[in-house]
C-alpha positions in Angstrom: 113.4 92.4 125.0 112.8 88.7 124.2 111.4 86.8 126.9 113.3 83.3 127.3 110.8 81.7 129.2 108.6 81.6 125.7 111.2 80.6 123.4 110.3 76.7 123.5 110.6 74.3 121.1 107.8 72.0 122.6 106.0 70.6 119.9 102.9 67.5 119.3 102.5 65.8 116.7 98.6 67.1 116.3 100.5 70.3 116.1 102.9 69.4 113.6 100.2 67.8 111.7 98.2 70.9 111.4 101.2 73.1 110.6 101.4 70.9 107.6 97.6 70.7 106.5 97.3 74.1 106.7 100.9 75.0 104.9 99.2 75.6 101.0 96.4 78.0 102.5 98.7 80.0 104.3 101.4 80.8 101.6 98.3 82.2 99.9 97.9 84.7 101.7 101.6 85.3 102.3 101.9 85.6 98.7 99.2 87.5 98.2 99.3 90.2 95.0 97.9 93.1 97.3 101.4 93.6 98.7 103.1 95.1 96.1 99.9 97.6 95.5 100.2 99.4 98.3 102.5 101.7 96.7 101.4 104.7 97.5 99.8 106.9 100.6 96.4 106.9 99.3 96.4 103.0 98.7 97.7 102.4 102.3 94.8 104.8 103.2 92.6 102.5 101.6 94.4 99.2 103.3 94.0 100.8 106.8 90.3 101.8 106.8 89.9 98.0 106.4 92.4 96.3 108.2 91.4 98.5 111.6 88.6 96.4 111.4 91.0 93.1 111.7 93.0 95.1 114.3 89.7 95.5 116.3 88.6 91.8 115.8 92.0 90.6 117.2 91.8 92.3 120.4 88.0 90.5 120.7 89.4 87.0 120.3 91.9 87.6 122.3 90.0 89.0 125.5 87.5 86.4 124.5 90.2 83.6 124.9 91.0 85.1 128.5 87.6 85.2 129.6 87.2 81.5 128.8 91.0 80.3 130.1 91.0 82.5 133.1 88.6 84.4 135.9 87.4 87.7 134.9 84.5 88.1 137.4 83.9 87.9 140.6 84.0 86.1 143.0 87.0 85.2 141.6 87.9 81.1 141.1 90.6 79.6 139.6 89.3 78.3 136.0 91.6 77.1 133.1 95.2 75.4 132.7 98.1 77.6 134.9 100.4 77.9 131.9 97.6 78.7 130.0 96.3 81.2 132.2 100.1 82.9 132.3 100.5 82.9 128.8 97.1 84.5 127.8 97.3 87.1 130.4 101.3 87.8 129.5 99.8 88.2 125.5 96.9 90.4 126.8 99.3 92.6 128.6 101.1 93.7 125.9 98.5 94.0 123.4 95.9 96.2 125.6 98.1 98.2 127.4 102.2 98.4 125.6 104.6 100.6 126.2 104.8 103.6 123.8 106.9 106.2 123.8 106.6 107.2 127.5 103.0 106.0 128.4 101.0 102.6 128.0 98.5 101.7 125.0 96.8 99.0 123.0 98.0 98.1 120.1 94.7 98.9 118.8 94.5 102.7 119.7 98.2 103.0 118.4 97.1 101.8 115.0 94.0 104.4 115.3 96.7 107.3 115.9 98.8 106.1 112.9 95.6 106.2 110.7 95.2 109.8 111.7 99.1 110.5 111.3 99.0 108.9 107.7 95.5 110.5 107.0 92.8 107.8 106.6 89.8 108.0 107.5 88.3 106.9 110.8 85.0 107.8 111.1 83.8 104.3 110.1 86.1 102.9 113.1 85.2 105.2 115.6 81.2 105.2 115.2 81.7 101.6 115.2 82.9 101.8 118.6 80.6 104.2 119.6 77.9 102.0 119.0 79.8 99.0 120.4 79.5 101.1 123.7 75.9 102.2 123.2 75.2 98.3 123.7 74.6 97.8 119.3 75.3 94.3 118.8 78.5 93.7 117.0 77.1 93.0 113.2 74.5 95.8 113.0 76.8 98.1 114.8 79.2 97.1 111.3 76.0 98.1 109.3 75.3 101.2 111.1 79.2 102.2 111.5 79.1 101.7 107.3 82.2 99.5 107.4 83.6 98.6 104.1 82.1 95.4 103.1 85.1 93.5 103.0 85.6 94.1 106.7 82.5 93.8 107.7 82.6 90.1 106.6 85.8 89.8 107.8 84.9 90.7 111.4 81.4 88.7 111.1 83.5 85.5 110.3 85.4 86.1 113.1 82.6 86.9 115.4 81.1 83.5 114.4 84.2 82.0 115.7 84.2 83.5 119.0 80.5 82.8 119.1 79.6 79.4 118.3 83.6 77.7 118.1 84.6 75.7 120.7 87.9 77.1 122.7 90.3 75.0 121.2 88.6 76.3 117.8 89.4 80.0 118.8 93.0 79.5 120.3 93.8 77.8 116.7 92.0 80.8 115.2 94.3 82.9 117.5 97.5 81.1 116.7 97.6 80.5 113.3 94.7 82.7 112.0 96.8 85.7 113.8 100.0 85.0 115.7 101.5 82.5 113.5 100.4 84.5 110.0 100.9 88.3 111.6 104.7 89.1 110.9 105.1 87.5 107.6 102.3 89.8 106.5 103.4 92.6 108.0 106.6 92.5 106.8 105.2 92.5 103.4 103.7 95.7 104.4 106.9 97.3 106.0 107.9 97.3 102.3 106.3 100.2 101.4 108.2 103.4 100.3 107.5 106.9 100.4 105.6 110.0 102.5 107.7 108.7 105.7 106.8 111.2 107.6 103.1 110.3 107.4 103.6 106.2 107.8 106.3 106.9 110.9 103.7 105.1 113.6 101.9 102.8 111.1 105.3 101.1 109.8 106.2 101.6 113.8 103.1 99.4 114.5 104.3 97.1 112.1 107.5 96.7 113.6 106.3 95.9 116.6 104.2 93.5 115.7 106.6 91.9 113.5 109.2 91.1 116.6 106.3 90.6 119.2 104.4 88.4 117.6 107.3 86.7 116.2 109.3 86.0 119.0 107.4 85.4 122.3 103.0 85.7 120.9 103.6 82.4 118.6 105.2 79.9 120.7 103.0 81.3 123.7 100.2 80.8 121.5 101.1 77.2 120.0 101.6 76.0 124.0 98.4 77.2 124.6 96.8 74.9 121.9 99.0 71.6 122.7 97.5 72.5 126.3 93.9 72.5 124.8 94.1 69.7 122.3 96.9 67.6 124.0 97.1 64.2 122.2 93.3 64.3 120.9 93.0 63.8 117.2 89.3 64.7 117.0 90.3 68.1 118.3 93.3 68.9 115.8 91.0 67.6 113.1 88.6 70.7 114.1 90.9 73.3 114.7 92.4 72.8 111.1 88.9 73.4 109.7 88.5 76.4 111.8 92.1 78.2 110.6 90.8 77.2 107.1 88.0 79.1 107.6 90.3 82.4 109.2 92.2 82.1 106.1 89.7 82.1 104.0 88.2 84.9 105.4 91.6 86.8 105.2 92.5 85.9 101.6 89.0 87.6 100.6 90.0 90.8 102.9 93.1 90.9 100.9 91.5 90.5 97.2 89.2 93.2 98.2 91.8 95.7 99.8 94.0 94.9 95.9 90.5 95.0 94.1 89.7 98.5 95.6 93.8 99.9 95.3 93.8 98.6 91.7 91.3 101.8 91.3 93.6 104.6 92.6 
């Protein structure tokens, strides 16, 4: 069900500035050729062995946006903007713990079970995260985990983000480099025909994602930034060079993912 209370048309103009700078590098990947290559159930094997990676990357610059725009420890404070605060926690909620079928999960562990459903491999995945909980740090747990290159960059792009950007950096990351960008990839995906059975939860997922995101994750995500850059042009001017750099990293995913189909 939509939420109203998201469904705002609030806009800045450093927000509608950076919609339009960043307009050419996003129809790239929009209109990327891997879409119509992943034609069959092997190739969408191959695409979901490295997008996991992204799916797992999300969910860490999005808890790492709620650690920085809200209390997580304790004693417990109040840090961040309210609205702010609402909105990441609200995104966070669906995301980590949705409701599927007749229990709760993340979005992340639902793509994990489609990947099994569709047959993909996740060994690579799950010894990631097994050495993610060992206490590995996140780019030699990649190495260890044997990711597939691509994703492995991919994921250490983004970690670079969450490490060294500043927070208005990451929620533009966030919004555009995710929210924003999500369903009109996705439902390039959904496309796919064939072995339905086996690509029920995946193009599930999808669906999902395509409404969430769509209708309540972007404009919570945009008021987030206005709140974070208000009317500072220095601060547009960086966040603009940050979703360059998440598209960039993207659009090399996505030649990779079509590089390595083109085989099968």
């Amino acid at each position: 069900m939509t939420n109203d209370r998201y469904l705002w048309n609030r806009t800045s103009p450093g927000l509608a500035r950076l919609h339009e700078a960043i307009t050419a590098e996003r129809a790239l990947i929009v209109e990327h050729p891997m879409y119509p290559r992943l034609d069959s159930l092997a190739r969408i094997r191959v695409f979901q062995e490295h997008h996991v990676f992204a799916v797992w990357d999300f969910m860490s610059l999005l808890k790492g946006l709620q650690r920085e725009l809200t209390c997580v420890g304790v004693p417990w404070v109040p840090q961040g903007p309210p609205t702010s605060r609402r909105l990441i926690n609200d995104i966070v909620l669906a995301e980590e713990s949705d409701e599927v079928g007749d229990g709760h999960l993340s979005h992340f562990e639902l793509y994990l079970r489609s990947m099994e459903e569709s047959g993909a491999d996740t060994g690579p995945i799950r010894s990631f995260l097994d050495r993610l909980r060992a206490g590995t740090p996140v780019r030699e747990a990649l190495k260890l985990a044997e990711a597939p290159p691509a994703a492995a960059d991919f994921v250490a792009e983004t970690w670079g983000i969450i490490e060294s950007s500043p927070l208005h950096c990451q929620a533009a990351a966030f919004a555009f480099g995710r929210e924003d960008l999500i369903p009109d990839m996705f439902d390039r995906v959904l496309r796919i025909e064939g072995a339905q059975a086996q690509l029920a939860t995946f193009k599930d997922y999808l669906v999902r994602h395509i409404a969430l995101d769509g209708e309540q994750h972007t404009p919570m995500a945009m008021q987030m930034l206005i709140d974070l850059c208000g009317d500072e042009a220095p601060k547009w001017a960086e966040c603009a060079v940050t979703v360059r750099r998440a598209f960039a990293a993207r659009h090399t995913l996505w030649t990779a993912v079509a590089d390595r189909v083109a085989g099968i």
